[in-house]
N, CA, C and O of each residue as an XYZ file, in Angstrom:
280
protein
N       0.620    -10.221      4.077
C       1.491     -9.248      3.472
C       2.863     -9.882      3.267
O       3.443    -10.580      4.099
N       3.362     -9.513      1.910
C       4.668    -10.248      2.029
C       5.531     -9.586      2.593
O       5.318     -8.386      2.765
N       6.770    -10.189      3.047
C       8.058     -9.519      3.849
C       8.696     -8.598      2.805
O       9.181     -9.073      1.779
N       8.700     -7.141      3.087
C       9.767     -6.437      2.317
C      11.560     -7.035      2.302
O      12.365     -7.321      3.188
N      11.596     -7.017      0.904
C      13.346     -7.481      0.598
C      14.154     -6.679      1.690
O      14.928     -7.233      2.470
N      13.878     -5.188      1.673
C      15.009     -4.354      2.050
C      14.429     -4.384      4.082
O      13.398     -4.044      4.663
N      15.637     -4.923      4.490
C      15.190     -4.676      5.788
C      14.683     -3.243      6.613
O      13.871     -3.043      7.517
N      15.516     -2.440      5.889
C      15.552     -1.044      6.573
C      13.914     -0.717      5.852
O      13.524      0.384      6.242
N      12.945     -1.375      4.957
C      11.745     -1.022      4.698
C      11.098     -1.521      5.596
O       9.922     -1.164      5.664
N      11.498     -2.307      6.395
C      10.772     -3.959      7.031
C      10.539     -2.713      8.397
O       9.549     -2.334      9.022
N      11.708     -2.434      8.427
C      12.317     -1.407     10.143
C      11.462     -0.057      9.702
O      11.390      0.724     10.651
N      10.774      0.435      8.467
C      10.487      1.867      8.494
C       8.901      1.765      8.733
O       8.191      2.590      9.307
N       8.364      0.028      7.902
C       7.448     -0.149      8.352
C       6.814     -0.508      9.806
O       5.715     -0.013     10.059
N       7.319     -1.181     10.594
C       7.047     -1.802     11.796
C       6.978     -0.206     13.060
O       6.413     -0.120     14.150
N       7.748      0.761     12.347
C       7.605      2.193     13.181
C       6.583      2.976     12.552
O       6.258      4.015     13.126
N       6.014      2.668     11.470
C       4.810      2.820     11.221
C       3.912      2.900     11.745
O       3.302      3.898     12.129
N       3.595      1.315     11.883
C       2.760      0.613     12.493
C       2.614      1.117     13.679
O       1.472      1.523     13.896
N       3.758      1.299     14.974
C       4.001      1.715     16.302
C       3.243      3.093     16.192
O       2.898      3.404     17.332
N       2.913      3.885     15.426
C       2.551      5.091     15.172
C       3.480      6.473     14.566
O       2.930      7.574     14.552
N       4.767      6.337     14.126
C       5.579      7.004     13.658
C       5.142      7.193     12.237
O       4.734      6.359     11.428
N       5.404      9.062     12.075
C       4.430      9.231     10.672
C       5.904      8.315      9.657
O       6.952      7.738      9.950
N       5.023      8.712      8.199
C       6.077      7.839      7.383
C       7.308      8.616      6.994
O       8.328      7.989      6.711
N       7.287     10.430      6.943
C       8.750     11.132      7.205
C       9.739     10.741      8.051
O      10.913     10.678      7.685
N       9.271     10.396      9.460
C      10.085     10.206     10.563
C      10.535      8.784     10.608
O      11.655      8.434     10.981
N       9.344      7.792     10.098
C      10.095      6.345     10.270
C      11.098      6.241      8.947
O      12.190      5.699      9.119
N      10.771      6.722      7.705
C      12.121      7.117      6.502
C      13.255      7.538      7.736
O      14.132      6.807      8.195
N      13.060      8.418      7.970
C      14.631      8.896      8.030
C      15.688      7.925      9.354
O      16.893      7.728      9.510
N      14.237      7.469     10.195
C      15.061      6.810     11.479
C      15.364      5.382     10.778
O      16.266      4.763     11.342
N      14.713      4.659      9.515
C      15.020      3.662      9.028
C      16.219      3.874      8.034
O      16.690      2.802      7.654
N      16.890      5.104      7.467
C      17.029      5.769      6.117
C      17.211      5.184      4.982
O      18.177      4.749      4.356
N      15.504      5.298      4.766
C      15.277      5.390      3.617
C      14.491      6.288      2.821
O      13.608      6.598      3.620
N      14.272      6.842      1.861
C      13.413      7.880      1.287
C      12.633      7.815      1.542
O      12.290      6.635      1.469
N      11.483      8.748      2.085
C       9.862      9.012      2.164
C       8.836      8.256      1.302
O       7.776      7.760      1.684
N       9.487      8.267     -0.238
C       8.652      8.132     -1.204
C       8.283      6.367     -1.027
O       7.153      5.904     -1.182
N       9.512      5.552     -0.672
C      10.027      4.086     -0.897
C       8.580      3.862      0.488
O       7.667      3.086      0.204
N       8.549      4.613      1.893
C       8.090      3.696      2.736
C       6.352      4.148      2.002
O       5.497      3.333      1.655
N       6.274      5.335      1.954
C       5.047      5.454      1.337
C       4.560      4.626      0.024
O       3.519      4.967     -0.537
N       5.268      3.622     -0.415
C       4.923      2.699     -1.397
C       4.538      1.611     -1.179
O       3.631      0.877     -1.573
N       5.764      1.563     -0.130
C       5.551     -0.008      0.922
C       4.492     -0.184      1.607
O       4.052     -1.331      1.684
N       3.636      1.174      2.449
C       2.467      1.498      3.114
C       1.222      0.764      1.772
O       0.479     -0.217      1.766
N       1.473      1.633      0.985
C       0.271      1.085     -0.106
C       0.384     -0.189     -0.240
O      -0.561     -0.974     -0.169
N       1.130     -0.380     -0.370
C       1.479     -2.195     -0.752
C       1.302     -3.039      0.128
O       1.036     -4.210     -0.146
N       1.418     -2.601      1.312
C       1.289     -3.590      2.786
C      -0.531     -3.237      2.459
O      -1.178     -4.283      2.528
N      -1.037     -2.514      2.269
C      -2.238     -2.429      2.480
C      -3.738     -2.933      1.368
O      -4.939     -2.708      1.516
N      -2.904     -3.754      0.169
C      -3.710     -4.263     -0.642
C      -3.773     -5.288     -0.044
O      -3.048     -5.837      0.785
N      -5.033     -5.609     -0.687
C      -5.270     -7.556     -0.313
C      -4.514     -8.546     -0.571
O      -4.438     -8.429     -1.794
N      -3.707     -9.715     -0.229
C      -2.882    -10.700     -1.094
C      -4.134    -12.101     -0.947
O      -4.987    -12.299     -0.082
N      -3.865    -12.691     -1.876
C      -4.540    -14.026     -2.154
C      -3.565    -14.986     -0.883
O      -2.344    -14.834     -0.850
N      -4.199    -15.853      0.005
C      -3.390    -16.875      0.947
C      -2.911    -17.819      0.810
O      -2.113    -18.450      1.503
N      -3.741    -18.145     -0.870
C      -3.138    -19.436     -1.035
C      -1.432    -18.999     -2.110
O      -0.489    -19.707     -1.759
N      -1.269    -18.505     -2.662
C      -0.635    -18.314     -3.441
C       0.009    -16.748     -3.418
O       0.508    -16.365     -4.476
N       0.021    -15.927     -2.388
C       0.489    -14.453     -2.241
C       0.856    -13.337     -3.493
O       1.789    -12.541     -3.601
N      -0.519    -13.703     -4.553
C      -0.320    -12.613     -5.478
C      -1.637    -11.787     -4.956
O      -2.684    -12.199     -4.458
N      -1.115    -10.275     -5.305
C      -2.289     -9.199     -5.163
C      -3.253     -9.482     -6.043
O      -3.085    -10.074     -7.109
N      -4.989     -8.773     -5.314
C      -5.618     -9.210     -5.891
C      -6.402     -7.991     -5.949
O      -6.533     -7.086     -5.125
N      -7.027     -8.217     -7.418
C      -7.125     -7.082     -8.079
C      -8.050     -6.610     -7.188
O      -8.457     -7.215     -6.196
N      -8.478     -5.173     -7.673
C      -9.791     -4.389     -6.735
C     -10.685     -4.419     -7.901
O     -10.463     -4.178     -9.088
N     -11.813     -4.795     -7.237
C     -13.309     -5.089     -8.052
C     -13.546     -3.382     -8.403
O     -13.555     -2.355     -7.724
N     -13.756     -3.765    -10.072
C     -13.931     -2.393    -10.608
C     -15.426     -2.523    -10.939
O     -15.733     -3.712    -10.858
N     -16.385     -1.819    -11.254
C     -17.366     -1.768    -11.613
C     -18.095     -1.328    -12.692
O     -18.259     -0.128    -12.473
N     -18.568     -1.581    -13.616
C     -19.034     -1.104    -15.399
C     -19.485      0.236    -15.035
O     -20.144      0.599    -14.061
N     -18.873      1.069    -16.265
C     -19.462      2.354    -16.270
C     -20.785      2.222    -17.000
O     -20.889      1.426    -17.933
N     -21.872      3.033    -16.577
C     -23.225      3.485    -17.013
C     -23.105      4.563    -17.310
O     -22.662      5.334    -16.459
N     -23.401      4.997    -18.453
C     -23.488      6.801    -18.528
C     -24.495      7.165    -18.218
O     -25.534      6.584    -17.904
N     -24.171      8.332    -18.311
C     -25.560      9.467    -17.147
C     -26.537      9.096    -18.169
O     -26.366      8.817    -19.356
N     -28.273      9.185    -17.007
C     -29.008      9.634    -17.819
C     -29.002     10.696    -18.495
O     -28.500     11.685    -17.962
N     -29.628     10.827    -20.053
C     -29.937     11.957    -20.830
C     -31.298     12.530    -20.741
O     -31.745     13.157    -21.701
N     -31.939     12.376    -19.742
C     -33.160     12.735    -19.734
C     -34.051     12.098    -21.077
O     -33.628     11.416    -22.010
N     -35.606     12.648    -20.768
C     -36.400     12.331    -22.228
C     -35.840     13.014    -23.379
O     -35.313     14.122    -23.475
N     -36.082     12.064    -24.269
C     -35.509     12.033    -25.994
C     -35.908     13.208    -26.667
O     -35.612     13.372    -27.851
């Protein structure tokens, strides 16, 4: 996971982690709700190791429904 720029995200995450929901670690870090709940998603995608870009999520071809017999 890469290091968040903003420290006070770095501090809202790590009380996260400790078990603090993400309202309470916002405000004891202060920063908005919305910002750590972004950072949560983001800490939680996959990064590539060699090179720390996200990596995509395997999507899968749509099939349409069967139509039953013709």
């Amino acid at each position: 996971m890469p290091r968040p720029r903003n420290p006070n995200i770095a501090k809202a995450l790590r009380l996260v982690r400790e078990g603090f929901g993400i309202r309470a670690a916002a405000e004891a870090a202060g920063v908005p709700p919305s910002t750590v709940s972004r950072a949560v998603q983001e800490a939680a995608r996959p990064v590539c190791p060699c090179c720390g870009q996200v990596i995509a999520s395997l999507r899968t071809a749509s099939v349409p429904p069967d139509t039953g017999p013709a």
